[in-house]
N, C-alpha and C positions, 0 to 999 in steps of 0.2 A: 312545472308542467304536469307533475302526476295527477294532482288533485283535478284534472281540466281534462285528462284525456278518454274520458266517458262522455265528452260532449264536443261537438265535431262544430264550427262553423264556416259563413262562406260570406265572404264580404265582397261585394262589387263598389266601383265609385266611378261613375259614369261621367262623362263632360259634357256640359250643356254651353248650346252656342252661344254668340256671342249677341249684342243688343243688334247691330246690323248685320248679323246672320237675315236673309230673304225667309227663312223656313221658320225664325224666332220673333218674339213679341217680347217687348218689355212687360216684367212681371209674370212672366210665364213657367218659371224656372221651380219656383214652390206646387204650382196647379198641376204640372208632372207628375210632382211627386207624391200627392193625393190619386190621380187617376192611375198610376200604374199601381197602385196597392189596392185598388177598389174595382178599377175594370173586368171584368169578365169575358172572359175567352172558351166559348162556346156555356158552360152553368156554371164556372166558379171563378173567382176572383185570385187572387194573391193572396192575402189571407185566409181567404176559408182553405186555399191548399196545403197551404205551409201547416195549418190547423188539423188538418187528414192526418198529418203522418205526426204531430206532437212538435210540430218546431213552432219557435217564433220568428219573428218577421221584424224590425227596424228597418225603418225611413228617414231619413233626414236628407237635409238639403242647404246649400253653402251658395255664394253667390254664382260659382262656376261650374258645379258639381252636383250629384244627385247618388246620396249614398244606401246600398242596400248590406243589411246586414241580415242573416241565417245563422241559426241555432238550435240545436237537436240533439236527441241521444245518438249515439254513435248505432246502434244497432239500427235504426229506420233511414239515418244520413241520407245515404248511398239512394236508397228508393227515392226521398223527396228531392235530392238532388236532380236525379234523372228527369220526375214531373215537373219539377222546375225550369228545367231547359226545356221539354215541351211545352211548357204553359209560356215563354217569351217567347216561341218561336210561331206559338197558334194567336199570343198577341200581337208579335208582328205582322205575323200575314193577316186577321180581321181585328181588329180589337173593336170591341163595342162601347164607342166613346156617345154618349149619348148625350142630349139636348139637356135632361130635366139632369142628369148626373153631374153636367159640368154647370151649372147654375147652383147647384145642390154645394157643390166645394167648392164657388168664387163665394157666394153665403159667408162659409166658414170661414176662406182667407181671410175676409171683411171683416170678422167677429174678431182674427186675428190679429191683423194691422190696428184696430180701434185699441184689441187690449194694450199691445203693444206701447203702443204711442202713450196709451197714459203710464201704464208701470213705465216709462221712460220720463215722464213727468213727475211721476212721483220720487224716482229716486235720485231723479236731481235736483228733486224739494226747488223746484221753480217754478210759482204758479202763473209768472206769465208765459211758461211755453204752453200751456193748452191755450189758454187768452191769444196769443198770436198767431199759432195754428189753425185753431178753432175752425170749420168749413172751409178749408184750404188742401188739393190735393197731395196733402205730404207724402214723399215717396220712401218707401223703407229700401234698405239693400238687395234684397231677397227677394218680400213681399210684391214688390212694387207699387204702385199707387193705385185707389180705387178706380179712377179713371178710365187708367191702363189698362187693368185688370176687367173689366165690364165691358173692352172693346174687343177682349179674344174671344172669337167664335170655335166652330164646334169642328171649321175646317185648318184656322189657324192651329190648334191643338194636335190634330190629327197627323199633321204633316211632321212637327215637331216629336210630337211621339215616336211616329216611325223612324225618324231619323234617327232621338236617343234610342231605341233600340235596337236600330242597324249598328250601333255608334262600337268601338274597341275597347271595354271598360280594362279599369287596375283589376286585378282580383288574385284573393288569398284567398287559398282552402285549409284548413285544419282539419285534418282525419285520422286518429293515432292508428289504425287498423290497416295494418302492412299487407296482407294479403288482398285488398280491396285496392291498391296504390296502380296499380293498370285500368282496371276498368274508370276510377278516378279521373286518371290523364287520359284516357278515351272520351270518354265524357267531355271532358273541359275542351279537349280540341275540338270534337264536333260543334262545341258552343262556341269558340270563339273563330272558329272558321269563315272566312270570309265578312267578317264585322268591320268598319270604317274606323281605325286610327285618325282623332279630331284633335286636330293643333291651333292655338294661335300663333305661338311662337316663329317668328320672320325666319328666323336660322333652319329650325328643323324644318319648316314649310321648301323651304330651299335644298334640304339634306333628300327631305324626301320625292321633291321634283327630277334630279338626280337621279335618283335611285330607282324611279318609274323609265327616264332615258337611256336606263345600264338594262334593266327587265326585257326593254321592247326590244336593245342591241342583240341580248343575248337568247330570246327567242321564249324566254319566261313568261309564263299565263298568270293571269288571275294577281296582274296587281296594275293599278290605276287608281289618277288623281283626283276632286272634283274642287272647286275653289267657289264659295259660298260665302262674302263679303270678307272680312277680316279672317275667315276662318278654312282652312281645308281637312277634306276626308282625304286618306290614303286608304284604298281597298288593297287586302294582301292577304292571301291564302298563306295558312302554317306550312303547305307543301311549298310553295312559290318561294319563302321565307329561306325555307332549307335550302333550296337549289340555289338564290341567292347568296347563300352561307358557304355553300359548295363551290362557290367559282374559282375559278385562278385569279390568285393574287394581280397578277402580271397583265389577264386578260385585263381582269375589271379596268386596270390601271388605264388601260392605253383607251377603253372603251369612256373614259370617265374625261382623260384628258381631250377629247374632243366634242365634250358636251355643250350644244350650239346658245344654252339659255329659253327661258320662257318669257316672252311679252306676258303672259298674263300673267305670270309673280312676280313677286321683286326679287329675281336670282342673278341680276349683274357682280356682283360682290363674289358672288359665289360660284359663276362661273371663269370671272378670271384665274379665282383662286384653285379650281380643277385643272385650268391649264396649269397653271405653275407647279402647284402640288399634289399631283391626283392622288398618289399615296394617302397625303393627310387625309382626304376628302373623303377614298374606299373606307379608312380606319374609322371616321366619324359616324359613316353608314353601315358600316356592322357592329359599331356599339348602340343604334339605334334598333338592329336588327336583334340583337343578343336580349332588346328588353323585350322581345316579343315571344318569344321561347316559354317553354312549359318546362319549370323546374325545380328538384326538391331539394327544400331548404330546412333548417331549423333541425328538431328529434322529432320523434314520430313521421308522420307523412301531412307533411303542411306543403301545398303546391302554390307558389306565387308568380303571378304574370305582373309584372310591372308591380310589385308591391306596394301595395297604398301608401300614402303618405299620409300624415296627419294634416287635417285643415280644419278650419274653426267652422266650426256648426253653428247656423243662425236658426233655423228651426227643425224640430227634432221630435219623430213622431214614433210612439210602442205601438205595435198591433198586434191584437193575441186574442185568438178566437178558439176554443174547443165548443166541437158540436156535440152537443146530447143526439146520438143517432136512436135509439130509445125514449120516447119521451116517458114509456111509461113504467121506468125505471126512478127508484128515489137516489136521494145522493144525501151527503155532508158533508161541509169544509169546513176543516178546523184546523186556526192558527192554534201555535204553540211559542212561546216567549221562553226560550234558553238562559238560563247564565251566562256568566263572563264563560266557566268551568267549560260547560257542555260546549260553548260556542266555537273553543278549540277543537272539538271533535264534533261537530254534527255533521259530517258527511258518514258517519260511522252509526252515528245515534238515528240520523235519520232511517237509512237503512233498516237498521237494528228494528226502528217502531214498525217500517213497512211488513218484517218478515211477521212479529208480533203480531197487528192486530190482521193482516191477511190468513194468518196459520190457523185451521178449522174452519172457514166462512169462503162462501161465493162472492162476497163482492172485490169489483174489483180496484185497486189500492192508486192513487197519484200521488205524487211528494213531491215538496220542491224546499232548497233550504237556501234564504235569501235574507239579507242585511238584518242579520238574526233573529230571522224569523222560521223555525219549521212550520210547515205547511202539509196537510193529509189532502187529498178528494175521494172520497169514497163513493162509490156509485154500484148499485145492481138493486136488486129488491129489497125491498122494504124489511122481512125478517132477516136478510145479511145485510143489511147498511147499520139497522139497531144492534144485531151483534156484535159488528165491530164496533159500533160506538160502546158498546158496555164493555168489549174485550179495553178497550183507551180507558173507561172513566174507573173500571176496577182492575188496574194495570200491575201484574206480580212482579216486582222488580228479578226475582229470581228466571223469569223465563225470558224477562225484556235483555239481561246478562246472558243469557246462554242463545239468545240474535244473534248478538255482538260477538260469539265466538263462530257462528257458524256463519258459511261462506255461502251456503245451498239458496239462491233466489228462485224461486217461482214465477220466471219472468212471463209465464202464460197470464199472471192476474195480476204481476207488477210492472207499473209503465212510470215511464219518464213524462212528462207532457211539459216540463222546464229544464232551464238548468242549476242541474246540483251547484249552487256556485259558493264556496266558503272564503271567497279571496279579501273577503276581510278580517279572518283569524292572520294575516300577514299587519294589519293594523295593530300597534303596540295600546292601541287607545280598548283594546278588549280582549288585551289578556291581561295576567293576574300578574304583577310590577314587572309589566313589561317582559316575560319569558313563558314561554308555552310550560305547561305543568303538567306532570304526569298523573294519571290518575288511573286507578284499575279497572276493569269493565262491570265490576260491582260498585264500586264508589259512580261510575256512569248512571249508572242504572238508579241507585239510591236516590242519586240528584234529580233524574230526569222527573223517577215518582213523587218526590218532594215539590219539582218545579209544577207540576200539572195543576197544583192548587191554589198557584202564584198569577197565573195566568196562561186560561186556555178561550177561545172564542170558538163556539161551533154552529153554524149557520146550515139548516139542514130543511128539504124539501118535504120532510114527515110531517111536522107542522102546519103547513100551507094543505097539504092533504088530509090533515085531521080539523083543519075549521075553526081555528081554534078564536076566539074572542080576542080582539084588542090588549083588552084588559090580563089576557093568559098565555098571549104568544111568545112571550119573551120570560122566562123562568130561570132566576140567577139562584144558586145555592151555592155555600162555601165548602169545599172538598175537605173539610176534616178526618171524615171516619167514612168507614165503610156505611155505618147506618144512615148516615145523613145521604151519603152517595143513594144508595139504594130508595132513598124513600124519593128522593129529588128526579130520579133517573126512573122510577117505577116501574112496568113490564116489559114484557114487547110486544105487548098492545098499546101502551100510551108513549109519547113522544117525547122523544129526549130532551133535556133544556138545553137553550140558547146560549146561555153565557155561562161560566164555573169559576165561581171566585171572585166575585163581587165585593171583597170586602177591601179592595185597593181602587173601586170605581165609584164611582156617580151617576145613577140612571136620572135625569131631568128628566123624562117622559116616560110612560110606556108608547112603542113601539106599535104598527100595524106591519104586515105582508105586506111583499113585494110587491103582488097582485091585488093592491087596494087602490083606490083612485086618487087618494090623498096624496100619494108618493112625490106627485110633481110638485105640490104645495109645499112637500120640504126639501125638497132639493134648492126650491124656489128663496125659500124661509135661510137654508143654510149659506146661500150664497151672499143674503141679504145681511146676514149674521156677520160673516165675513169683511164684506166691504171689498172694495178696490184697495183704502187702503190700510184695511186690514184692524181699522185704529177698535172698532167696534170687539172684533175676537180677540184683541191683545186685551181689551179690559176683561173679559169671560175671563180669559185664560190666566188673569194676576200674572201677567207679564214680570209685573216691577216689584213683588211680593217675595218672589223666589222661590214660591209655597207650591205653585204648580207645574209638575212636572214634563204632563208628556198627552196630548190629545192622543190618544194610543190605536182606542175604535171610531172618535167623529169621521175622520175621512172616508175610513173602509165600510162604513154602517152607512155615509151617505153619497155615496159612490155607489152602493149597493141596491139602495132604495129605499133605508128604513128609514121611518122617522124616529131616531132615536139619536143621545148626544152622551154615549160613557166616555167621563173623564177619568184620567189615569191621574188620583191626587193620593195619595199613600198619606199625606197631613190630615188627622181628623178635622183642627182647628179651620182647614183652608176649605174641607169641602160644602162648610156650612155656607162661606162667603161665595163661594164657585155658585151653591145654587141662590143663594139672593141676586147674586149680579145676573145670573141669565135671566130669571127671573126682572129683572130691569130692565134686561136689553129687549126682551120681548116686547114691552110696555113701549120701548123708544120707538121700536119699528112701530108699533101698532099704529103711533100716533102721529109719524111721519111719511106713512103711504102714500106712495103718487106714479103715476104712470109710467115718466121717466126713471125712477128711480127703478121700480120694478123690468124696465125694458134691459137697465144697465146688468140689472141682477143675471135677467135671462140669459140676456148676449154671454155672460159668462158663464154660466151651464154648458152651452154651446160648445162654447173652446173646450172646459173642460172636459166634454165626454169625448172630445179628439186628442187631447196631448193625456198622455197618460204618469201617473202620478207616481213614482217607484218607490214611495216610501211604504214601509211597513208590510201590511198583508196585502196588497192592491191588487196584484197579479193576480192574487189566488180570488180575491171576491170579484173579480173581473169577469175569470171563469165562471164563475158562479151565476151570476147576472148573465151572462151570455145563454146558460144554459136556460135560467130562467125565461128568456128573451125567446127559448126555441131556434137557437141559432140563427136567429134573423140579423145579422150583424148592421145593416141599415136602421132598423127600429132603435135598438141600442145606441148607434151613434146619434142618431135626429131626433130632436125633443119637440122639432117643428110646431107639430098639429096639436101635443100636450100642452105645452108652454101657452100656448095660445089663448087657450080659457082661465090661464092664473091673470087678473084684475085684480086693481085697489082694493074693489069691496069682496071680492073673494077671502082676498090674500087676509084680508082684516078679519073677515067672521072664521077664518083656519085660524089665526093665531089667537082671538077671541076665545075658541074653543082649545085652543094649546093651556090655555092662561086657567080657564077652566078645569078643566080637566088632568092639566099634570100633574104628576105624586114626585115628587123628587126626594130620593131614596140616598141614604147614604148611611154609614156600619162605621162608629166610632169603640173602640176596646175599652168599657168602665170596669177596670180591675178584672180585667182578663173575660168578662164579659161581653157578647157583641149584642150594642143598642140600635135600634133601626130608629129612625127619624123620619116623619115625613111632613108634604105642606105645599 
């Protein structure tokens, strides 16, 4: 728990009704869970708020269930908590479920269920189930069927909304911060006050019918039943709760053994068995009552109601938005690729860099360190964003050690915007034979400077503001010496490079900005690359070779917007092959362009810019794109109206000109020598 208690989170897991619930639709149950993270309640959504205070936000959804998950630095928790509960309680009362919003994400479902169904086909390598499917409403668990889905309306949703969020969710809070442990459970009761406990369950539907005829005996407010096809809400106030916790044993008893039954449940079973044993009956209803209590559990201050249980996720959505409140501020992000070494201490080293390259300069500093990857965001003006970039690329290991002894944060220009999360230095598969190793905070440091030259990526907005050519946007140098650093990195007037350490990658193209219009022709291009099943990029990538290691920046570089494909091939022999075979596959597409095939590529753009990718740097170039985006989180996710102008003969004169125009670059060692190749 130590390494976790700088980050606070809050899980809810909501019940969603059942198929003949009156208020529910089949296939309904996924489309929730899209509008309650998009919705807007009064100018801001779910995500762009969870975004305000530096947390993230998970979505997913099961066939019964609709799960919320939160995560934040511990110091902002407590405030986004609070906007939190008023941003459900302003979507309960309006929520602005709109016409073109809910059309907008039955779209996506549909991109969803198609992907679906075939990854489902593919990997049960059966090609007649798309042959027998093929134009047939196949229904998924979750998803539900096209059909289905295209006949809820915009009133059908509405009502169902209201209800999951009137509805009694599970919920766990994690908050290490004991002084904050009141206002906490304040909070959490006024949130779950008066909310609808939803059962299918016959037995408890029974405990609970019960339990509302001991209420009205005993003169208790604020609790009632409502029965809704297979399914009932039980309303019950946390006060109502207590007084029933409060009764005499003896009253309840004798109040319980003459409980007359309900025609409209199926409680005969149950109320013979109160006559006979109203004892058992009171016990079964205060251990139903005992799960509805506000209580701490675990070390630190972790508050659980009904503690979630695990259940199997069928779909599973990231959302992660930071807003550039400045546009006219520059920024940089820059991955960092650790050792085995470092990777057992970077909750330490990260740190460490933050206090480094923030100490002397205005801008201000984001880190995040994740499935070993360090992460920087730097963002303020353009003479402190280049600073700190030069403080990183000429880094004195001697003052990066004396971070690491000091405690003193500057938390006015240093922020969380993730979570630190290092829970996989507990993976025996990265550390050094399997035992954590000690190492000094100068041995840290030594490495960390060594590793910078191993592999760093820095994606920065100077660039794009300096105009830079096609042909000059993208500037790889190998971090050997100061002098090469210096001449590559040049003043602070001219613009930092893109990538540092080139000489373990493969640039196939030079690259364009984010802000070029070509962008959607590779996104278009890499998905086509790709394939549904994949067979096209396992040849790129010498699959069967064993020569190729690790697509390290394709995803993050085309997630982001570049057109650009660095391979992580450490083999000088393999990178010559890596750029003939792209080099082929380009030629293959060019000559196989067609409308459907292109529609297929698109539709998975689509899904892609909604299920989000957690491999590598994603999170952080996510950030970055967003920013770029102007915080428009709509535009970002919808490729709509871009997508729309990629065509056959488009798509063929872009890669005509790929086939043209690209230098494919790669750094072989001839007797300690490095040779540039190009072609």
């Amino acid at each position: 728990m130590s390494n976790r208690r700088a980050i606070s989170t809050l899980t809810l897991s909501y019940p969603i009704g059942s198929k003949d619930d009156p208020c529910g639709k089949e296939g309904i149950t996924h489309l929730l869970e899209h509008m309650l993270v998009k919705s807007k309640a009064g100018d801001v959504s779910l995500i762009e708020l969870c975004s305000r205070y530096g947390c993230e936000i998970h979505a997913s959804t099961s066939k019964e269930r609709l799960t919320l998950k939160m995560e934040g630095s511990r110091a902002r928790f407590v405030s986004c908590y609070s906007a939190f509960i008023d941003h459900m309680a302003k979507l309960e009362a309006c929520a602005e479920l709109s016409a073109d919003l809910l059309e907008d994400e039955k779209q996506v479902i549909l991109n969803e269920m198609d992907y679906k169904m075939q990854d489902l086909a593919y990997r049960n390598r059966q090609i007649y189930f798309t042959e027998r499917w093929n134009g047939t409403s196949l229904e998924h668990p979750v998803l539900g069927s096209a059909t289905t889905l295209q006949g809820i309306g915009p009133e059908d949703l509405h009502a169902q909304f209201r209800q999951l969020l009137r509805a009694y969710p599970d919920l766990e809070l994690v908050h290490s911060g004991r002084e904050e442990r009141a206002q906490l459970e304040r909070l959490t009761a006024n949130f779950l006050d008066h909310k609808a406990i939803v059962t299918e369950d016959e037995y408890r539907k029974a405990l609970y019918d019960v339990m509302v005829y001991a209420a009205r005996q005993l003169g208790v407010e604020h609790v009632s039943i409502h029965y809704c096809g297979s399914i009932c809400r039980l309303l019950l106030s946390l006060e109502a709760r207590q007084r029933l916790v409060d009764v005499d044993r003896k009253e309840a008893e004798r109040i319980i053994g003459g409980y007359p039954g309900n025609p409209e449940a199926n409680t005969e079973h149950l109320r013979l068995l109160a006559h006979d044993q109203p004892a058992f009956v009171w016990k079964e209803i205060n251990r139903l009552l005992g799960a509805v209590s506000i209580k701490t559990i675990s070390e630190g201050n972790c508050l659980a109601i009904n503690h979630t249980f695990h259940i199997s996720l069928v779909g599973s959505h990231h959302w992660c938005q930071l807003t550039n409140e400045n546009h006219d501020q520059e920024y940089a992000a820059i991955s960092i690729r650790p050792d085995p070494v470092i990777r057992q201490h970077v909750r330490k080293v990260t740190k460490a860099l933050m206090r480094y390259v923030q100490s002397g300069h205005t801008a201000d500093i984001y880190a995040s360190s994740e499935l070993g990857l360090i992460s920087l965001f730097i963002r303020g003006s353009r003479n402190g964003v280049t600073k700190a970039l030069h403080a990183l690329f000429f880094l004195e290991p001697g003052k990066l050690e004396a971070c690491m002894v000091s405690e003193r944060v500057p938390e006015s220009r240093i922020h969380s915007v993730q979570r630190v999360c290092d829970y996989y230095v507990h993976n025996n598969d990265w550390r050094i034979g399997g035992k954590p190793m000690q190492v000094t905070h100068q041995e840290l440091a030594l490495r960390f400077s060594k590793q910078l030259s191993n592999g760093i990526s820095v994606v920065t907005s100077i660039q794009a503001s300096q105009a830079y050519s096609d042909s000059t946007d993208h500037a790889g140098m190998e971090a050997k010496d100061t002098a090469d650093k210096a001449h590559a990195f040049g003043n602070e007037n001219t613009a930092p490079p893109f990538l540092i350490g080139p000489h373990e990658y493969i640039e196939i193209w030079p690259g364009t900005s984010y802000f070029a219009p070509d962008k959607y022709f590779s996104h278009v291009l890499w998905s086509l690359m790709s394939g549904m099943d994949g067979q096209m990029f396992r040849a790129l990538t010498l699959e069967t070779s064993q020569a190729y290691s690790h697509t390290f920046f394709s995803r993050e570089l085309y997630d982001f917007g570049y057109m650009l494909l660095y391979a992580h091939c450490p083999d000088p022999k393999a990178r010559n092959e890596l750029g003939t075979s792209f080099r082929a596959m380009l030629e293959e597409i060019q000559e196989g362009l067609s409308q459907p095939m292109l529609e297929k590529a698109k539709d998975k753009i689509r899904l892609q810019r909604e299920k989000s990718n957690r491999a590598s740097a994603q999170s952080l170039i996510q950030m970055s794109a967003n920013l770029l985006c102007e915080g428009n989180m709509d535009a970002y996710l919808s490729y709509k109206n871009q997508l729309d102008r990629v065509h056959p003969d488009s798509m063929h004169t872009f890669v005509s000109e790929m086939l043209m125009n690209s230098t494919i670059r790669w750094e072989t060692e001839v007797e300690g020598n490095a040779e540039l190749h190009s072609g």
